[in-house]
mmJSON file of the N, C-alpha and C atoms, coordinates in Angstrom:
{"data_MODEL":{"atom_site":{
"group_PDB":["ATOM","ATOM","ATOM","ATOM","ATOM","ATOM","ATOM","ATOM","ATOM","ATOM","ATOM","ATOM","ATOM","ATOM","ATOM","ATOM","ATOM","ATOM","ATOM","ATOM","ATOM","ATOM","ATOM","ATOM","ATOM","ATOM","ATOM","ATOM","ATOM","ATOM","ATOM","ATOM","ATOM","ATOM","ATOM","ATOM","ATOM","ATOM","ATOM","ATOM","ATOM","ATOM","ATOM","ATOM","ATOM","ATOM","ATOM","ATOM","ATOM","ATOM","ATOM","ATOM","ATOM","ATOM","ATOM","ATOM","ATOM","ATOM","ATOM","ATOM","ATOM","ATOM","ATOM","ATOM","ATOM","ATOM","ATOM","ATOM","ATOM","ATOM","ATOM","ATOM","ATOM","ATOM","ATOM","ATOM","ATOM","ATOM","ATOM","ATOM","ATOM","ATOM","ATOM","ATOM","ATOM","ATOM","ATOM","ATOM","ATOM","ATOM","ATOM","ATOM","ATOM","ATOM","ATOM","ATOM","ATOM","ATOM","ATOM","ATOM","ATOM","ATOM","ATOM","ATOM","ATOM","ATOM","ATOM","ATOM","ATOM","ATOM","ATOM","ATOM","ATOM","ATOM","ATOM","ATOM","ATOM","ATOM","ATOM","ATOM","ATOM","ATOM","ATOM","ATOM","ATOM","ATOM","ATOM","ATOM","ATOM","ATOM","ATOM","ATOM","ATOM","ATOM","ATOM","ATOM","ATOM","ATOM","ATOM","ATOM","ATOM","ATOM","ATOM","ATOM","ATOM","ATOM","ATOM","ATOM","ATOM","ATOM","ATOM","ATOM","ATOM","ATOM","ATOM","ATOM","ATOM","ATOM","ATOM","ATOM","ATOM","ATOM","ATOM","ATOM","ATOM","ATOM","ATOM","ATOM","ATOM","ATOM","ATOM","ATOM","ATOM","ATOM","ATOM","ATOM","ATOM","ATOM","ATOM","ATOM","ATOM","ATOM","ATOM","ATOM","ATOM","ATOM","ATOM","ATOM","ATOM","ATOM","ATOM","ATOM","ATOM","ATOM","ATOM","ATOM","ATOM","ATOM","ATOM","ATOM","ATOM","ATOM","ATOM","ATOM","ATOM","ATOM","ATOM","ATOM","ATOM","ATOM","ATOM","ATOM","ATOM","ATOM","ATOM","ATOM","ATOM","ATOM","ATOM","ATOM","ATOM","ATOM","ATOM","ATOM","ATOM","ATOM","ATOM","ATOM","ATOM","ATOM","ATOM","ATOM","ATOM","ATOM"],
"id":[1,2,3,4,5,6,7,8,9,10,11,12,13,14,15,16,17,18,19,20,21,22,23,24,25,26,27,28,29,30,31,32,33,34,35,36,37,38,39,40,41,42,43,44,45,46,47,48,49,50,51,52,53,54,55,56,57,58,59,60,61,62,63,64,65,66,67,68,69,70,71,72,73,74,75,76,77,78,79,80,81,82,83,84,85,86,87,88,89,90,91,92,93,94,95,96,97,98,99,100,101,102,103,104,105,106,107,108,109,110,111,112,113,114,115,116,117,118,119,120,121,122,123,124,125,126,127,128,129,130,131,132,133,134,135,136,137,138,139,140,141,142,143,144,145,146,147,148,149,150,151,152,153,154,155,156,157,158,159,160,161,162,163,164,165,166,167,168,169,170,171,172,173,174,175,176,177,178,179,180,181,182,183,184,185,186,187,188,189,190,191,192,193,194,195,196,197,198,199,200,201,202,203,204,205,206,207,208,209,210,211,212,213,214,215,216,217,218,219,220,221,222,223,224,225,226,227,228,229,230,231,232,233,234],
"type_symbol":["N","C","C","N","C","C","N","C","C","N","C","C","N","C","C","N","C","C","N","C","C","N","C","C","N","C","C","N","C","C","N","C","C","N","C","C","N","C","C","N","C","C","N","C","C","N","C","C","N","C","C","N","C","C","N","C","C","N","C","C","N","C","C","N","C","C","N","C","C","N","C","C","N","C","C","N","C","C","N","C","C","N","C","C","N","C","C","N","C","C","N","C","C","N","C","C","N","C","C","N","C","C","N","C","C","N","C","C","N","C","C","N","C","C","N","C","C","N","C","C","N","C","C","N","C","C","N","C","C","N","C","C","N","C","C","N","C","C","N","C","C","N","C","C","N","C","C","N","C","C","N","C","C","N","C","C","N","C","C","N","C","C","N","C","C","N","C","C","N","C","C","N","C","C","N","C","C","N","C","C","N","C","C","N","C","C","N","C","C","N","C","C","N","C","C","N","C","C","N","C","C","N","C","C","N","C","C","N","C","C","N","C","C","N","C","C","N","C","C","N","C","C","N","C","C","N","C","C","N","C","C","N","C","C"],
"label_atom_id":["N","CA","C","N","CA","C","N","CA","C","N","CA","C","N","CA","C","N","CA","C","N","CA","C","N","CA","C","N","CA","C","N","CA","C","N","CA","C","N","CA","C","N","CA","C","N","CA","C","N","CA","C","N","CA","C","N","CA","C","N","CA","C","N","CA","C","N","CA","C","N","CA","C","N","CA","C","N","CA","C","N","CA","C","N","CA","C","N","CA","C","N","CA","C","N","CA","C","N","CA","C","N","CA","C","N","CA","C","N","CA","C","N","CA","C","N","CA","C","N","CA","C","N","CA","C","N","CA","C","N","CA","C","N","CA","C","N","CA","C","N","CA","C","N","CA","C","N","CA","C","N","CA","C","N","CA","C","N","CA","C","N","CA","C","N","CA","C","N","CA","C","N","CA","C","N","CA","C","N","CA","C","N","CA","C","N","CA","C","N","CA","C","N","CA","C","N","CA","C","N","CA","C","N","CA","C","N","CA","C","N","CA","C","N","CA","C","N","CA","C","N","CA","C","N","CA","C","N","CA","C","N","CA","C","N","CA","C","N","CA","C","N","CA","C","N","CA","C","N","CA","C","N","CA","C","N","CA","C","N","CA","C","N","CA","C","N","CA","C","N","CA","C"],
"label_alt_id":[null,null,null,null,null,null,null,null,null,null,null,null,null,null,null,null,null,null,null,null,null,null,null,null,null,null,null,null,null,null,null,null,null,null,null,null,null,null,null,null,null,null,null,null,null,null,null,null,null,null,null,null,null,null,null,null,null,null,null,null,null,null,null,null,null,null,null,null,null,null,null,null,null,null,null,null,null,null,null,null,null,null,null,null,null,null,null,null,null,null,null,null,null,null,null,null,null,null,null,null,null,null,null,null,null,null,null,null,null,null,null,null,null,null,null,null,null,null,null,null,null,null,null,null,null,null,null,null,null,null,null,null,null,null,null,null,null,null,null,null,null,null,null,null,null,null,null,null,null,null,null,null,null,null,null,null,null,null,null,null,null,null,null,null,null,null,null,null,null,null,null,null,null,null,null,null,null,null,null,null,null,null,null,null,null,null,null,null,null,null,null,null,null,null,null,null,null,null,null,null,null,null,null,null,null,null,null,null,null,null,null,null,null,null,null,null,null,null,null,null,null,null,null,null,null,null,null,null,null,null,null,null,null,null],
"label_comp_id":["UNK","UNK","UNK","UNK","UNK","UNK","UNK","UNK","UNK","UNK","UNK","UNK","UNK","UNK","UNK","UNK","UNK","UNK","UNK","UNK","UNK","UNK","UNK","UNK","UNK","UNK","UNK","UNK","UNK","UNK","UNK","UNK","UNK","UNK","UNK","UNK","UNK","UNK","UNK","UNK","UNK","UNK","UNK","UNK","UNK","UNK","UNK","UNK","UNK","UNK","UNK","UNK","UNK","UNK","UNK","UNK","UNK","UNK","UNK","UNK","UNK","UNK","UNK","UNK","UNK","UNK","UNK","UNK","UNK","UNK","UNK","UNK","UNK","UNK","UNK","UNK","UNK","UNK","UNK","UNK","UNK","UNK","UNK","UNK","UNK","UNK","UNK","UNK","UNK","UNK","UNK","UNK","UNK","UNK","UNK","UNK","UNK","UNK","UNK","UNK","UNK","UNK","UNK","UNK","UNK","UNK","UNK","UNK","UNK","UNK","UNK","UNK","UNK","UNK","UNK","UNK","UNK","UNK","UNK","UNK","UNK","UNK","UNK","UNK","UNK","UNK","UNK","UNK","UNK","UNK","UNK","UNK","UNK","UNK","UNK","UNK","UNK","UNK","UNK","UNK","UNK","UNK","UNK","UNK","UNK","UNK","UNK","UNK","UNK","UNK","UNK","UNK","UNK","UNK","UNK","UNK","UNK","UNK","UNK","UNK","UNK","UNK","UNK","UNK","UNK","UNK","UNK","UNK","UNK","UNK","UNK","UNK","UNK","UNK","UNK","UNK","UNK","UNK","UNK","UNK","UNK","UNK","UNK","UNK","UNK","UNK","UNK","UNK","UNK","UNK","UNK","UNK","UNK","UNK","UNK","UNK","UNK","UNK","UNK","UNK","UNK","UNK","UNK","UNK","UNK","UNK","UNK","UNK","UNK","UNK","UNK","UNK","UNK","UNK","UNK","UNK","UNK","UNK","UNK","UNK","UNK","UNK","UNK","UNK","UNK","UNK","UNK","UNK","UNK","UNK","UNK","UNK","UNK","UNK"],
"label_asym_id":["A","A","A","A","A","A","A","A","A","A","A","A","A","A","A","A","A","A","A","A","A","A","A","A","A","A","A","A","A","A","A","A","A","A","A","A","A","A","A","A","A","A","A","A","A","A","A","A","A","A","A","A","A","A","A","A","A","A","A","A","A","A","A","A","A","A","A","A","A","A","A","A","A","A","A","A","A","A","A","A","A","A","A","A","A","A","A","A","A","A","A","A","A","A","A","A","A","A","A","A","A","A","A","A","A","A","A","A","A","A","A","A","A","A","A","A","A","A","A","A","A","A","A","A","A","A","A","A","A","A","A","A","A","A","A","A","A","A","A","A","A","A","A","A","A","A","A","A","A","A","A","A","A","A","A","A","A","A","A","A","A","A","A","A","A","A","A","A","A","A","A","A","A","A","A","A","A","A","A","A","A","A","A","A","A","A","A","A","A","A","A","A","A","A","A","A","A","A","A","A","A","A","A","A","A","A","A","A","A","A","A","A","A","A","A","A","A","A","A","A","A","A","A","A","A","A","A","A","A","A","A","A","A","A"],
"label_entity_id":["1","1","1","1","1","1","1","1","1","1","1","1","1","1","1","1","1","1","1","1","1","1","1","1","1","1","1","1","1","1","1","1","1","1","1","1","1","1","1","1","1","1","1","1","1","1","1","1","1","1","1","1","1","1","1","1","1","1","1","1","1","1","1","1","1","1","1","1","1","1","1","1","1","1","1","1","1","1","1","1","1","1","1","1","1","1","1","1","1","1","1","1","1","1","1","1","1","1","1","1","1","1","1","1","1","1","1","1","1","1","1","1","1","1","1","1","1","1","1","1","1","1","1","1","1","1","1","1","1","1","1","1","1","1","1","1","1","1","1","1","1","1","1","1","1","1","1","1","1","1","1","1","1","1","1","1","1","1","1","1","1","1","1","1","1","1","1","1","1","1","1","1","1","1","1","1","1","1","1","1","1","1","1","1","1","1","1","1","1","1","1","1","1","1","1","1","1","1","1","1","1","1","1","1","1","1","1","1","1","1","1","1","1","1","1","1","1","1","1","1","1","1","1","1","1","1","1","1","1","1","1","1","1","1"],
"label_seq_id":[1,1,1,2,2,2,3,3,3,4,4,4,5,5,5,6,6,6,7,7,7,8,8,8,9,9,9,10,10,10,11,11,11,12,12,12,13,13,13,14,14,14,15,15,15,16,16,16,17,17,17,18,18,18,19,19,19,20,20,20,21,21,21,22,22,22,23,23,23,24,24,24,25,25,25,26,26,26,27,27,27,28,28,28,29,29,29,30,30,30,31,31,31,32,32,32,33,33,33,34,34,34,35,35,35,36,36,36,37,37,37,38,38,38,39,39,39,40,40,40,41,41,41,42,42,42,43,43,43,44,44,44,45,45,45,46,46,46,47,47,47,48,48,48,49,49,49,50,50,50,51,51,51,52,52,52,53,53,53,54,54,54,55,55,55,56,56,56,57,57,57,58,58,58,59,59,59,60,60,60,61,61,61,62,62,62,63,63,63,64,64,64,65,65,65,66,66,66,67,67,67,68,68,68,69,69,69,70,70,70,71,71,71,72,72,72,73,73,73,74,74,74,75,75,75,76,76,76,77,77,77,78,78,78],
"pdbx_PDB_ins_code":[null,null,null,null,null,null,null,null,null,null,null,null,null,null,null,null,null,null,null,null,null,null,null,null,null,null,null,null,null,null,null,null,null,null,null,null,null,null,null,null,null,null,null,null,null,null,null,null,null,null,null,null,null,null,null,null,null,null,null,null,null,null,null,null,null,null,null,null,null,null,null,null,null,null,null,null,null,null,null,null,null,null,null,null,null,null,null,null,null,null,null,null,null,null,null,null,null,null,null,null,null,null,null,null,null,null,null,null,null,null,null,null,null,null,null,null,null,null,null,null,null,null,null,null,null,null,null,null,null,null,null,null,null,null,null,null,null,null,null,null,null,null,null,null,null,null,null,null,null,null,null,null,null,null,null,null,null,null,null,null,null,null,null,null,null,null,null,null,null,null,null,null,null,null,null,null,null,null,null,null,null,null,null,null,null,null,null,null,null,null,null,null,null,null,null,null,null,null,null,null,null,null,null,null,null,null,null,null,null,null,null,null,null,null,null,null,null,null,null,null,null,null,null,null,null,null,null,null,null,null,null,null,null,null],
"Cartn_x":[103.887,105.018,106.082,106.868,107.95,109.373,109.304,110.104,111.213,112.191,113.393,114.713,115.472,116.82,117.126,117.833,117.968,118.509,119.726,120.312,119.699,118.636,117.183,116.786,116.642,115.646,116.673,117.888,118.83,118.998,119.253,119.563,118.462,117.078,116.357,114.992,114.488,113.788,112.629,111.868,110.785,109.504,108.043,106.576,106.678,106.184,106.311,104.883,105.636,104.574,104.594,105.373,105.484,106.378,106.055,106.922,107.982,109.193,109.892,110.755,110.41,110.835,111.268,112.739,113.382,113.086,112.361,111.799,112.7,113.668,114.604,114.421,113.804,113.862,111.379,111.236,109.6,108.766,109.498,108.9,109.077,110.112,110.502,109.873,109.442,108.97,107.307,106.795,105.316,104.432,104.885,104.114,104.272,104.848,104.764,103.366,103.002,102.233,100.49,99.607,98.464,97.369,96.866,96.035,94.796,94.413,93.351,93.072,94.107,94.339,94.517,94.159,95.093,96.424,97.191,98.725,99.325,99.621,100.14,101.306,102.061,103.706,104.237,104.943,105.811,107.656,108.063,109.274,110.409,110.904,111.336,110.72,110.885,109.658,108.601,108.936,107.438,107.421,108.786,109.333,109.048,109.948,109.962,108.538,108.242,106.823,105.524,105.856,105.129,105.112,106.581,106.914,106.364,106.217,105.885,104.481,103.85,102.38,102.183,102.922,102.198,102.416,103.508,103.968,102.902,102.347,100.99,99.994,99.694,98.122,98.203,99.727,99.128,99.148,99.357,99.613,98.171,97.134,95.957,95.567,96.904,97.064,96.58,95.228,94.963,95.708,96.027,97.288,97.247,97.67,98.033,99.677,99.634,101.016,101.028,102.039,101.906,102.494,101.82,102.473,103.354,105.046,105.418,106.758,106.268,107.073,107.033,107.476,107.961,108.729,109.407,109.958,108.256,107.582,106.675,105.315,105.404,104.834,105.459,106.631,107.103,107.355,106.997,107.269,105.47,104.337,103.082,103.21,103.748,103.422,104.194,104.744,105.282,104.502],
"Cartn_y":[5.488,5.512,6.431,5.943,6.493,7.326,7.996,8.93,9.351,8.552,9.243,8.193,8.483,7.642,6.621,5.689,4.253,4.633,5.84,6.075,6.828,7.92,8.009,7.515,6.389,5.052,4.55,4.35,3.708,4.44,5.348,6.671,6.924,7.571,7.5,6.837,5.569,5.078,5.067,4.681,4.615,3.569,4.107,3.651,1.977,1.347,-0.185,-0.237,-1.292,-1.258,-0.043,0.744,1.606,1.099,1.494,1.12,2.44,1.648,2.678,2.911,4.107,4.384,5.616,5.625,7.246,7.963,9.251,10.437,10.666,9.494,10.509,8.723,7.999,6.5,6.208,7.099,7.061,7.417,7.647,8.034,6.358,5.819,4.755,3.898,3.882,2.328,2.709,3.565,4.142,2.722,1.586,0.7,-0.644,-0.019,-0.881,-0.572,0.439,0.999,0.534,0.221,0.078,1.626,1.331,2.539,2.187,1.351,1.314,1.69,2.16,2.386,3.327,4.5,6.013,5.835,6.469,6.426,7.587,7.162,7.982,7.835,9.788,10.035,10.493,10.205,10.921,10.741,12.216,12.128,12.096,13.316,13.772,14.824,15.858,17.135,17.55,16.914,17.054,17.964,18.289,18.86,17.581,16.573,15.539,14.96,14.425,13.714,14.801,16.079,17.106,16.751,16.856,16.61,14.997,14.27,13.253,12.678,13.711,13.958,14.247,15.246,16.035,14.609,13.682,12.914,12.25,11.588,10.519,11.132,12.248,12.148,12.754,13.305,13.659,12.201,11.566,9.929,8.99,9.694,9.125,8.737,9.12,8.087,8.746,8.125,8.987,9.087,10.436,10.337,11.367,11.044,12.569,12.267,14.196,14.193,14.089,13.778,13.982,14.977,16.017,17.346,17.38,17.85,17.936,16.346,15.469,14.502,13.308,12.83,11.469,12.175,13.58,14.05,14.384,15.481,15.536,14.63,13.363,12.163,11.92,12.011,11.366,11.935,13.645,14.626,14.278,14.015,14.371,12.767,11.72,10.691,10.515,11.822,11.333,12.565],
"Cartn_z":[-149.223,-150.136,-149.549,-149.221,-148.799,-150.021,-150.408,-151.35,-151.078,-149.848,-149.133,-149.646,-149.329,-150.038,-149.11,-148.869,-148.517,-147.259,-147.483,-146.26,-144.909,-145.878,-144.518,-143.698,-144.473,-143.679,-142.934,-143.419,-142.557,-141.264,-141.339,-140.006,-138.872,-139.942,-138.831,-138.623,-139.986,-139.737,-140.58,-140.351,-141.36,-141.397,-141.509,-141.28,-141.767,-140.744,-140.946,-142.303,-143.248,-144.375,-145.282,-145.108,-146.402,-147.673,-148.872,-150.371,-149.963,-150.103,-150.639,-151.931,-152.585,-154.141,-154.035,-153.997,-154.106,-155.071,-154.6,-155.365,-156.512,-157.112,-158.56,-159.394,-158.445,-159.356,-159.43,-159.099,-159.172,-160.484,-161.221,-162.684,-163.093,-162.812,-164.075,-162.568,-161.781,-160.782,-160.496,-160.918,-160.511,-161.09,-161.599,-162.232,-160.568,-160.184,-159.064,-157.819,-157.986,-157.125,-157.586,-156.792,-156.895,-157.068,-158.887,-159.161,-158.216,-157.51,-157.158,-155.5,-155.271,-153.656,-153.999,-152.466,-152.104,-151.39,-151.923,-151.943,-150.812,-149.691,-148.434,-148.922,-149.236,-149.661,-148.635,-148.258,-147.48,-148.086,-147.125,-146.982,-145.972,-145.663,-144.323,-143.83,-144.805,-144.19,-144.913,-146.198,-147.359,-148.518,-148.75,-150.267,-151.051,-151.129,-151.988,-151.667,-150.685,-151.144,-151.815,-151.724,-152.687,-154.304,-154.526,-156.044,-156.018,-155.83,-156.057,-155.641,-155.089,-155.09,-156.763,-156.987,-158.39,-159.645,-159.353,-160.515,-160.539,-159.464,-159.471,-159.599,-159.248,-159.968,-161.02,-161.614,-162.979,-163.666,-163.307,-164.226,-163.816,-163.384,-162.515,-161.018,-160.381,-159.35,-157.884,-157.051,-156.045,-154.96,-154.528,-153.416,-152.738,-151.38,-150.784,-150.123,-149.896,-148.934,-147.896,-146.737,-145.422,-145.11,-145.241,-144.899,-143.441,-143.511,-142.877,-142.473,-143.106,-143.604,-142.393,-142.538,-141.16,-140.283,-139.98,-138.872,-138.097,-138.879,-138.719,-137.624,-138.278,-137.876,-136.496,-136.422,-135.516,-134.328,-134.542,-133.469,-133.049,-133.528,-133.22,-132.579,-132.695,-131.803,-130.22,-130.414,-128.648,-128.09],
"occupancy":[1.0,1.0,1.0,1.0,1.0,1.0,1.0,1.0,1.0,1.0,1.0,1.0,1.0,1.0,1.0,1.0,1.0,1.0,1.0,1.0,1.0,1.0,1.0,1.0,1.0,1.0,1.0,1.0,1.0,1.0,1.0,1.0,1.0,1.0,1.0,1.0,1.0,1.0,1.0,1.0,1.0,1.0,1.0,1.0,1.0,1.0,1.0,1.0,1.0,1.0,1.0,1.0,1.0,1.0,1.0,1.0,1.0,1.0,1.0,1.0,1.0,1.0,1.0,1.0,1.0,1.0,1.0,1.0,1.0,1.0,1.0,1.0,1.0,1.0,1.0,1.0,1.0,1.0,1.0,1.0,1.0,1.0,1.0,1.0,1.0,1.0,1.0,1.0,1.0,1.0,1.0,1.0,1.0,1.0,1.0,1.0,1.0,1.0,1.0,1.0,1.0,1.0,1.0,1.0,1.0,1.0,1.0,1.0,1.0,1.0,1.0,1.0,1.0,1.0,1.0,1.0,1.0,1.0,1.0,1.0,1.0,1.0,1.0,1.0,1.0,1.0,1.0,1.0,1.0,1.0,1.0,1.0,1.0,1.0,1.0,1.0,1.0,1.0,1.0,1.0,1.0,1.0,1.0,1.0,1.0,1.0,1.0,1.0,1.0,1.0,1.0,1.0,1.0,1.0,1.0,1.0,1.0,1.0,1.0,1.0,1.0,1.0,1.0,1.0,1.0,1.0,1.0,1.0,1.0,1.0,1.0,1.0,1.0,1.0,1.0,1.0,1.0,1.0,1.0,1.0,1.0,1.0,1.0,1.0,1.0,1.0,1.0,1.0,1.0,1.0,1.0,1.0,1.0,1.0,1.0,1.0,1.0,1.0,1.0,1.0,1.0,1.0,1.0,1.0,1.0,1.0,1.0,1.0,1.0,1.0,1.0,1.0,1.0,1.0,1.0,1.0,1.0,1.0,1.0,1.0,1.0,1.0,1.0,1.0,1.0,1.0,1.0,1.0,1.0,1.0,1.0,1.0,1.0,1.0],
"B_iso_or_equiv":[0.0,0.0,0.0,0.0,0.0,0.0,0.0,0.0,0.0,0.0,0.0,0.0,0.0,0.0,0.0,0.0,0.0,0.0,0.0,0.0,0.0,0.0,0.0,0.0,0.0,0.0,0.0,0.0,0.0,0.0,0.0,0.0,0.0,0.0,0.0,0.0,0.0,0.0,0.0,0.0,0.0,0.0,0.0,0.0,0.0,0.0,0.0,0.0,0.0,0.0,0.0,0.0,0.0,0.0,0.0,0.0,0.0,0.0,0.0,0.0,0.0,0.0,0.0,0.0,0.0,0.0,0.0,0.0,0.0,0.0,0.0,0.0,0.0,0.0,0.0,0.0,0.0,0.0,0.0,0.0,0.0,0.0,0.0,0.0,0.0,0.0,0.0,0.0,0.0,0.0,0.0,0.0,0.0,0.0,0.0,0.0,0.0,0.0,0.0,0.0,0.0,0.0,0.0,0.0,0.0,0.0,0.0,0.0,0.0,0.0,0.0,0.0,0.0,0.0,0.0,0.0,0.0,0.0,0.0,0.0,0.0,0.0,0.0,0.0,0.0,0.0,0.0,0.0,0.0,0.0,0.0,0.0,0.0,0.0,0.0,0.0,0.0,0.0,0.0,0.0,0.0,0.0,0.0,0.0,0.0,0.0,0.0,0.0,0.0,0.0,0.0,0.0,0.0,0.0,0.0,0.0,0.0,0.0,0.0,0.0,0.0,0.0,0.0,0.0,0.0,0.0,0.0,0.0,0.0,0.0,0.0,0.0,0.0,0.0,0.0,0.0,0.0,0.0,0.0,0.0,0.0,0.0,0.0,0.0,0.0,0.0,0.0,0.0,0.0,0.0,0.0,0.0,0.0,0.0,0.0,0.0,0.0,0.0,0.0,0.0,0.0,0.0,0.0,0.0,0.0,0.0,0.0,0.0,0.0,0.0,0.0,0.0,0.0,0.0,0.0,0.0,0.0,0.0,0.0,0.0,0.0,0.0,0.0,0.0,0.0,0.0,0.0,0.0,0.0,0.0,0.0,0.0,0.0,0.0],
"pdbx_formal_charge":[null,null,null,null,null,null,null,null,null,null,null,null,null,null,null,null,null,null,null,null,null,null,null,null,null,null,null,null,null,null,null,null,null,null,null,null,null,null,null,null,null,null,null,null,null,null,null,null,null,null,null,null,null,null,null,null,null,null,null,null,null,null,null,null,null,null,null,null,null,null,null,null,null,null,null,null,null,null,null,null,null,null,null,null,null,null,null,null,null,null,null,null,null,null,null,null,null,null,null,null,null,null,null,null,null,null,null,null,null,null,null,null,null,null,null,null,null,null,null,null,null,null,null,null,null,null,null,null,null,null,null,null,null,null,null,null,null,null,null,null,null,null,null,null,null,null,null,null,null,null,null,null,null,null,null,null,null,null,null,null,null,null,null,null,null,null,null,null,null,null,null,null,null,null,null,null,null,null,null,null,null,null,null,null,null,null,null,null,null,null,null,null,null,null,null,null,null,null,null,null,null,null,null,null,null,null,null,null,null,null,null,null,null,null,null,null,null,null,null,null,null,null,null,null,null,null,null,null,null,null,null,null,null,null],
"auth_seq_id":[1,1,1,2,2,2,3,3,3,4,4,4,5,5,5,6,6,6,7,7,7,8,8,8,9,9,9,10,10,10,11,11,11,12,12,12,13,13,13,14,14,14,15,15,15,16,16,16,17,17,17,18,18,18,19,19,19,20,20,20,21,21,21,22,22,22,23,23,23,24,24,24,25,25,25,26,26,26,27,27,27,28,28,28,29,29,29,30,30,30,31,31,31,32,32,32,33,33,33,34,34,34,35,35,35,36,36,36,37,37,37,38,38,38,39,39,39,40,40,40,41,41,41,42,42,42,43,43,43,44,44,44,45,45,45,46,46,46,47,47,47,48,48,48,49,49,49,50,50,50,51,51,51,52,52,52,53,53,53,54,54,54,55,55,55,56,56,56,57,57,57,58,58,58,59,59,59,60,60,60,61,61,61,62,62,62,63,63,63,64,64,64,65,65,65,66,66,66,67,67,67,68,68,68,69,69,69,70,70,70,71,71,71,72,72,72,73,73,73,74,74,74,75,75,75,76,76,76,77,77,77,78,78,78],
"auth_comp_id":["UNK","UNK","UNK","UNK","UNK","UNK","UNK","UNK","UNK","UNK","UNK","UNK","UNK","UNK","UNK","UNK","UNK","UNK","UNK","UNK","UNK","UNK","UNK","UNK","UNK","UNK","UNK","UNK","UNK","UNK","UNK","UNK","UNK","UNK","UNK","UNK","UNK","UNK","UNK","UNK","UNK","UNK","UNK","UNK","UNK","UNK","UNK","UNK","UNK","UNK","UNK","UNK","UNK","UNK","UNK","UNK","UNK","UNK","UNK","UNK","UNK","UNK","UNK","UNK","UNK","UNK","UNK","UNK","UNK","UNK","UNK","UNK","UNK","UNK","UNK","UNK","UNK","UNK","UNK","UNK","UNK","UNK","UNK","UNK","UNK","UNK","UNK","UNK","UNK","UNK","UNK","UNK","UNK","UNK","UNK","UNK","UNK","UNK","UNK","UNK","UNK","UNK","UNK","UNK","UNK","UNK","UNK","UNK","UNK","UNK","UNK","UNK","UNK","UNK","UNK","UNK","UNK","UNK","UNK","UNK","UNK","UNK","UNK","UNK","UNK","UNK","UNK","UNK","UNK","UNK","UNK","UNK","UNK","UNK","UNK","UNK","UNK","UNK","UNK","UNK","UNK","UNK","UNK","UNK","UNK","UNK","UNK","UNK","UNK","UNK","UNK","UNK","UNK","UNK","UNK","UNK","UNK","UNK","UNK","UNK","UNK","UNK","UNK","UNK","UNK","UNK","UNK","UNK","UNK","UNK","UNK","UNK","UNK","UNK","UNK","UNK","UNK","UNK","UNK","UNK","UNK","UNK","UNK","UNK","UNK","UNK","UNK","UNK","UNK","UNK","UNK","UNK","UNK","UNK","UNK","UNK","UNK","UNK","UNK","UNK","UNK","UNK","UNK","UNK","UNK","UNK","UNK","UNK","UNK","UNK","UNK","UNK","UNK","UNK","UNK","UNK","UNK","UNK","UNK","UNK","UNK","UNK","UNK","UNK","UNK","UNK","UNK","UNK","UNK","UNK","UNK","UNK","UNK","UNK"],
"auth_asym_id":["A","A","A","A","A","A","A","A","A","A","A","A","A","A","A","A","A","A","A","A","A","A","A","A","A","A","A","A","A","A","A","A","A","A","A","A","A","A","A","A","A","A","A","A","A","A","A","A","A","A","A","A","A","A","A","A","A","A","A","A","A","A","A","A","A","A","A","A","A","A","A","A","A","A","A","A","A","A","A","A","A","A","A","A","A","A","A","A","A","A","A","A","A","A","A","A","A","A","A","A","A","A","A","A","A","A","A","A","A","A","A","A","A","A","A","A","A","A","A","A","A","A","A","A","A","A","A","A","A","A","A","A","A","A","A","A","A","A","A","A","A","A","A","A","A","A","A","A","A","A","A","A","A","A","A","A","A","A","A","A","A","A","A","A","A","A","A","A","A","A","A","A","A","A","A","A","A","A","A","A","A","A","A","A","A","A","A","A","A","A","A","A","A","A","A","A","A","A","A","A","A","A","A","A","A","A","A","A","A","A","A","A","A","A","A","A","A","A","A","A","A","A","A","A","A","A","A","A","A","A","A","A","A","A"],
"auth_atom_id":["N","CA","C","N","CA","C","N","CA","C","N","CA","C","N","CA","C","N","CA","C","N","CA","C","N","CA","C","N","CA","C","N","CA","C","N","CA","C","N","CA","C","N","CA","C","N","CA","C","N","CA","C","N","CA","C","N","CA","C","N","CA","C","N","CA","C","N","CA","C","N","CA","C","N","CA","C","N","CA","C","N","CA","C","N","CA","C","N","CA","C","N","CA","C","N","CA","C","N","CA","C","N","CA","C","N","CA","C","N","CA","C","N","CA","C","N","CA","C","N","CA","C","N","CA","C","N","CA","C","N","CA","C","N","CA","C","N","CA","C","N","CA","C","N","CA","C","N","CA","C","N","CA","C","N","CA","C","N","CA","C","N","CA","C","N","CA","C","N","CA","C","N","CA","C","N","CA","C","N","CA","C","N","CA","C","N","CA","C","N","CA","C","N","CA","C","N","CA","C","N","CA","C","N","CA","C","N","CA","C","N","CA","C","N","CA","C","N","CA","C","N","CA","C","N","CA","C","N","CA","C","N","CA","C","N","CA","C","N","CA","C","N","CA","C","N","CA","C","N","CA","C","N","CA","C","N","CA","C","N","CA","C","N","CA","C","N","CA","C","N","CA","C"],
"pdbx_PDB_model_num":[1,1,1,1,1,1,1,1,1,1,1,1,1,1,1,1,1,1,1,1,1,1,1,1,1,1,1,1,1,1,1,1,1,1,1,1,1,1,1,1,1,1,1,1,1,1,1,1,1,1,1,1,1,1,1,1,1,1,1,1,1,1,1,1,1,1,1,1,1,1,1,1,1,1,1,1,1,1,1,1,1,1,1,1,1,1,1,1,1,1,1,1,1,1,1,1,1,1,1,1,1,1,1,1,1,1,1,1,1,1,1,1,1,1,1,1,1,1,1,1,1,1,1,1,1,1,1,1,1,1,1,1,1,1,1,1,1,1,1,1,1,1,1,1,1,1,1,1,1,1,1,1,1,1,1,1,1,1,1,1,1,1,1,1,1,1,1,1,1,1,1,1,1,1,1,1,1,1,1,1,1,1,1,1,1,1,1,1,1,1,1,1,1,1,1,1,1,1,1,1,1,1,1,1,1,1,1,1,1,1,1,1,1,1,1,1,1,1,1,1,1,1,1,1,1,1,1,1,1,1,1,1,1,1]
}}}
């Protein structure tokens, strides 16, 4: 689950196969997401996919963060 704004993704990209639902529109779209899967959040550096760690599992939902965000990710694959 990707938690970053449209123009993020536009700029610098983003995990093939991730949902993306901006961290201020995820309260009202969390019905889109599968309770029966674990839910990989990310963001850019992992403030926002934090807060939006805490929204899903207080609502049931199993999930983790990717600490450190998709910059993160993307510095450990080269």
């Amino acid at each position: 689950l990707d938690v970053r704004n449209q123009g993020e993704l536009e700029s610098v990209g983003y995990l093939e196969g991730a949902i993306n639902i901006p961290i201020d529109q995820l309260r009202h779209r969390m019905n889109e997401l599968p309770k029966d899967k674990e839910i990989v959040i990310y963001c850019q550096v992992g403030l926002r996919g934090n807060v939006a760690y805490r929204q899903l599992v207080n609502k049931g939902f199993k999930a983790r963060n990717l600490i450190g965000g998709y910059r993160t990710y993307c510095h450990a694959k080269m």
